[in-house]
N, C-alpha and C positions, 0 to 999 in steps of 0.2 A: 550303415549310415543312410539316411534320409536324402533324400535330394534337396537342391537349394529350390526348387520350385516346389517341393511340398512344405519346407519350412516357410515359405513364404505364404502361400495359403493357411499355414497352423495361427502361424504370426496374427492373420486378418480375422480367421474364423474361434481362435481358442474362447475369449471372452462370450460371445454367443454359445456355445457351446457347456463349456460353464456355468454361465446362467440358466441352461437349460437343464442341466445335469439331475435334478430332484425330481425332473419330470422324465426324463428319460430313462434313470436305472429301475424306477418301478413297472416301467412300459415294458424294458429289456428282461428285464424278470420275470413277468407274468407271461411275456410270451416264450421264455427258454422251460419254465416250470407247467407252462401247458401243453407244452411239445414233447418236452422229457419228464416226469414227474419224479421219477427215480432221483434227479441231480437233488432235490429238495429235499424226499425221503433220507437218502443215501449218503447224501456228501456234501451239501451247504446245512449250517446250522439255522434249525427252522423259529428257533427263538431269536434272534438275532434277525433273519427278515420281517418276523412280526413286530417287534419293535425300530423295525427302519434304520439299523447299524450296518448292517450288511451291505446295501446299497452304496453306501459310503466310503465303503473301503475301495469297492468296485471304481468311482467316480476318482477319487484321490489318486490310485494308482493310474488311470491313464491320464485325467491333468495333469499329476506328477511328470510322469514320463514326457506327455506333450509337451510342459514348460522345459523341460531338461536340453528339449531336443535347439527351443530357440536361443537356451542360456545354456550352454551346457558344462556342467559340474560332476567330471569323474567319478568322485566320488560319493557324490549325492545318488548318481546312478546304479553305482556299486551295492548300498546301500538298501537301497528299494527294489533291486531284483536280487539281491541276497535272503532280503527278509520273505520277500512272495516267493521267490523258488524254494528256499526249506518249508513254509508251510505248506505248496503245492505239494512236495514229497513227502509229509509226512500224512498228508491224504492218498497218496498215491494217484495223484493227478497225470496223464498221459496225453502225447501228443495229440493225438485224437479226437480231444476233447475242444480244443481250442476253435475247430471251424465251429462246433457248435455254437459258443459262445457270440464269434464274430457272426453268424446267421443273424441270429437273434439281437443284438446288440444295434447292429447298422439297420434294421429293420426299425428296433423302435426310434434311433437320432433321423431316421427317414420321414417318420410319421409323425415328432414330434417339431421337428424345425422345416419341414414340409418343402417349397420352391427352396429354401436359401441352399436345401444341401442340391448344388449342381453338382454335374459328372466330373468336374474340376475339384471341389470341396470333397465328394465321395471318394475319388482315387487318391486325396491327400490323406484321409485321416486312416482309409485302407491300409498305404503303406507305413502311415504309424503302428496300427495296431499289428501289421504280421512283424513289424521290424520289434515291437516289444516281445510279441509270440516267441518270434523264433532266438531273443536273446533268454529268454524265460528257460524256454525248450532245454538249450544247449547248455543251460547250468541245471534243469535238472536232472537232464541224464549224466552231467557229471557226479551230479550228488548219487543219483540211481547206482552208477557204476564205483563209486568209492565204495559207498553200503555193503556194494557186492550182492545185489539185488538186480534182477530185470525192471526195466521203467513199470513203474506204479505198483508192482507185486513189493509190497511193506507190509502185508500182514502176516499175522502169525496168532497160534491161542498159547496164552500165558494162563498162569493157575495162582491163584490167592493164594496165600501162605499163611498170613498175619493181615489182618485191619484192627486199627488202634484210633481210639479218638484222640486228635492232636490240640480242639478245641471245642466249644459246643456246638459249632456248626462245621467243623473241619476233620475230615478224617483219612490218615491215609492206609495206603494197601501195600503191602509188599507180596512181589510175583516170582516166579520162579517159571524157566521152558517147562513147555507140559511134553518131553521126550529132547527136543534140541534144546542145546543152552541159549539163552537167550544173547543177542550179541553187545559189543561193549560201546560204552558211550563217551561222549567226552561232557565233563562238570559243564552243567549251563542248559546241556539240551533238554529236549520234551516229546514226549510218544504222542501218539495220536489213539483215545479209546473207542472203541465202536460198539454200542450197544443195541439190543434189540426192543423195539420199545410195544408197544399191547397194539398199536395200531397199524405192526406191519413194517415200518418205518424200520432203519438201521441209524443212527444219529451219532455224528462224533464230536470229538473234543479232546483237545490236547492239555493236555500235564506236565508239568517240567519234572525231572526227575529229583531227587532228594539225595538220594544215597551214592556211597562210595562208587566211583568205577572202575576200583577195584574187584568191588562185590560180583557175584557174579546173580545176585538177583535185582531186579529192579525195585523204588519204593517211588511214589509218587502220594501228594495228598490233594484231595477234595474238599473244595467250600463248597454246602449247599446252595446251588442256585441253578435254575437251569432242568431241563428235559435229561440230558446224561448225569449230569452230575444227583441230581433227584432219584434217579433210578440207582446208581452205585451205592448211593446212603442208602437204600431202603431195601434192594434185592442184591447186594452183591459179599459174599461174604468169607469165609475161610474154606477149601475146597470148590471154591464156584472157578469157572473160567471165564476169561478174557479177551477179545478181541483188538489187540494190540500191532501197532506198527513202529517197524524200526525206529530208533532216536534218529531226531535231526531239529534243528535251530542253530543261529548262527550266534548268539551270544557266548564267548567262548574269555578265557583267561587270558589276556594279552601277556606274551612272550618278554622277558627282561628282570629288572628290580625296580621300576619303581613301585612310588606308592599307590595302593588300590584305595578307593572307593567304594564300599557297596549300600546303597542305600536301597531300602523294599518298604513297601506298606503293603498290610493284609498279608492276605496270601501270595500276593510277591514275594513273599519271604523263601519261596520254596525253590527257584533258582539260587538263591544268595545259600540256604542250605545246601545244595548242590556242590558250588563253588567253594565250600566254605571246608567242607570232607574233603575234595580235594587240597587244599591247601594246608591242610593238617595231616594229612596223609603223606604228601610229600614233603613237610617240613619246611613250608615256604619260607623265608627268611623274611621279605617284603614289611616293611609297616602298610596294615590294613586297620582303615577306620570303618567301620560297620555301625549304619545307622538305623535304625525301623520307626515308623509309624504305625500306628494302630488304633482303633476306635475306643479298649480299655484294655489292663493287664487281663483281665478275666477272660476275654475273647481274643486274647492272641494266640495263633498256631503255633505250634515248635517254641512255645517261648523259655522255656528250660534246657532244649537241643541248642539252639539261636545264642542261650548266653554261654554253655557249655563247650560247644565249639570257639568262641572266639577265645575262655579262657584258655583253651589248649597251645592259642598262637600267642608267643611273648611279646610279640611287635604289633598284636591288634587290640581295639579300644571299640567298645560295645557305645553309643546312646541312642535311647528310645524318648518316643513321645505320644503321650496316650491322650485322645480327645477329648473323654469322661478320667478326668484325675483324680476319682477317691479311691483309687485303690492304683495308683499309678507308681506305689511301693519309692522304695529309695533310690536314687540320681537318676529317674527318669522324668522327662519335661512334663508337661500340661498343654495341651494345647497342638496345633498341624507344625510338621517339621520345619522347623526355619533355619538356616543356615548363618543367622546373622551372626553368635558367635562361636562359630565353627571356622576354626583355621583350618585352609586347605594348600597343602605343598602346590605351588605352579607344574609340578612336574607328575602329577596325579594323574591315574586313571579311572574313568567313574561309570561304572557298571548300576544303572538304575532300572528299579524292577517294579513294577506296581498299574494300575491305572489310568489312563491317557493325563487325567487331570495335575495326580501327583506328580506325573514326571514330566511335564509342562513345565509346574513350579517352581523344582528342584535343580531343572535342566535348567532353567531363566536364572535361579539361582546361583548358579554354579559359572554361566559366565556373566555374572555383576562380578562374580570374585575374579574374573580375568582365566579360568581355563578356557582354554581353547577346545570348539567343539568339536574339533577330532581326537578326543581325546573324552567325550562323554557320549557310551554309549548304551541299549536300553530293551529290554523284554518289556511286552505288556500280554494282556491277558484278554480273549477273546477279540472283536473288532476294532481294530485301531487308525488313526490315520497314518501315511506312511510315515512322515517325520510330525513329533509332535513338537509343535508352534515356527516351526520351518526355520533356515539359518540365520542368524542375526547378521 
């Protein structure tokens, strides 16, 4: 916990700080990726700081954290070092790494807010950032040590088995250990791929997984878009190998009987595949509504897996809604997913997968109808902000 004299300076400085934020993580950027240049190569997605997302995530999570500290919400905190410590592990981020950061970081809020940051305002937001560090830290080497892995050692080379187009722009791969079996996962999670790219570069990007975890091989699928994702369409194929890390993400099957919720658009769909094998596998009993969005029938992923599986479960109910409607085929909507007349049980849990925007909507959505937001929760896909549209 913080002191009551740092929370008091957070209190006076957060808003300046803040407002500075757009000018700051490109300052703390350029000078961590001229110091280290490996982190850019190696381990931050370099499409994602070219287009100015990455930054974002970086500024979100310690506003986030710094407002937590003057209002503080259990489980809003839970929450946001849940989400960043499974993706620090599934890069295999390590203690080590974090004075880097904090170097580089307090150098550029130094030269960008100039006299305002006194030795008073510096020792405040210091002991924010090691007090978020060191709670970061201490979950991820719990996750480290659940894995059954040493901190940050999650890789491993898997071998293609099968690649199958799932849509025209979507395809995925199923892997197999190339000597060890690969280890087991729980429905929901997502690997981390790491590819070599012509410029030197290793570049990664995580995948949710698709298949049973019962199986003992992994499948995961690819939208074209993107530096990794570009290279796996075009160079990656049956006999090729993979640079893969252990499963981890914290979107997981909430324990009981009530009723679920899955809603996905796009390629969010491939979590809710996930989830979807497990619960057909184990014979879930559960009423589950499964919802998708999608741009047309023609380009949806898995969308013959997607109806397949929900026929398998007696107590789930498929509807879709496709943006371009002339082939949006029979009882699927026209148009973005709306919830207006979709009854939802008070007692529902709601698993959303998709896009920051989509599940902005869906989540707004979902408490007009009175669920409670602990009770809606959400995967997205590349850079996200931590909560998306914050608590009502």
């Amino acid at each position: 916990m913080i002191s009551d004299q740092t929370r008091d300076v957070l209190a006076a400085t957060l808003p300046a700080v803040e407002g500075a934020l757009d000018d700051i993580t490109p300052n703390f950027y350029h000078r961590m990726f001229t110091a280290h240049p490996e982190l850019l190569d190696d381990l931050f997605n370099r499409t994602n700081q070219q287009i100015g997302t990455q930054p974002k995530v970086l500024a979100g999570s310690i506003a986030a954290f710094a407002r937590l500290q003057l209002h503080p919400d259990p489980e809003e905190q839970r929450i946001i070092i849940e989400r960043v410590a499974h993706k620090h592990a599934s890069l295999g981020v390590v203690a080590e790494q974090y004075p880097i950061v904090h170097e580089h970081l307090f150098a550029a809020i130094v030269e960008v807010l100039g006299p305002a940051v006194t030795p008073e305002v510096a020792a405040a937001w210091d002991e924010l950032y090691w007090e978020m560090a060191h709670v970061l830290i201490g979950r991820e080497s719990e996750l480290y040590a659940a894995a059954g892995v040493a901190p940050g050692d999650v890789w491993r080379t898997a071998r293609v088995v099968a690649r199958e187009q799932v849509s025209p722009d979507a395809v995925s791969f199923t892997l197999t250990g190339d000597g060890d079996p690969l280890p087991s996962f729980a429905p929901g999670q997502y690997v981390s791929v790491q590819v070599p790219l012509d410029d030197g570069a290793r570049q990664i990007r995580q995948y949710s997984l698709t298949g049973s975890p019962d199986d003992a091989r992994w499948r995961f699928s690819v939208k074209r878009d993107g530096e990794v994702s570009t290279h796996l369409h075009e160079r990656v194929f049956e006999g090729d190998e993979l640079r893969v890390s252990t499963p981890f993400g914290d979107l997981s099957l909430p324990d009981g009987d009530a009723p679920l919720l899955l809603a996905s658009a796009g390629i969010g769909c491939t979590p809710v595949i996930g989830l979807l094998h497990h619960l057909v596998q184990t014979g879930d009993p559960r009423p589950v509504q499964v919802l998708h969005a999608d741009r047309s029938r023609s380009r949806q992923p898995h969308r013959g897996e997607l109806a397949e599986l929900v026929g398998q479960l007696p107590t789930a109910t498929l509807q879709q809604w496709y943006e371009n409607g002339y082939d949006a085929g029979d009882g699927a909507r026209v148009g973005q997913m709306s919830l207006d007349e979709i009854s939802i049980d008070p007692a529902t849990v709601a698993l959303l997968c998709g896009p920051a925007g989509f599940l902005s909507s869906v989540r707004g959505a979902l408490l007009d109808k009175d669920l409670p937001e602990d009770r809606i929760h959400y995967e997205t896909f590349g850079p996200e902000l931590i909560r998306v549209g914050g608590r009502k």
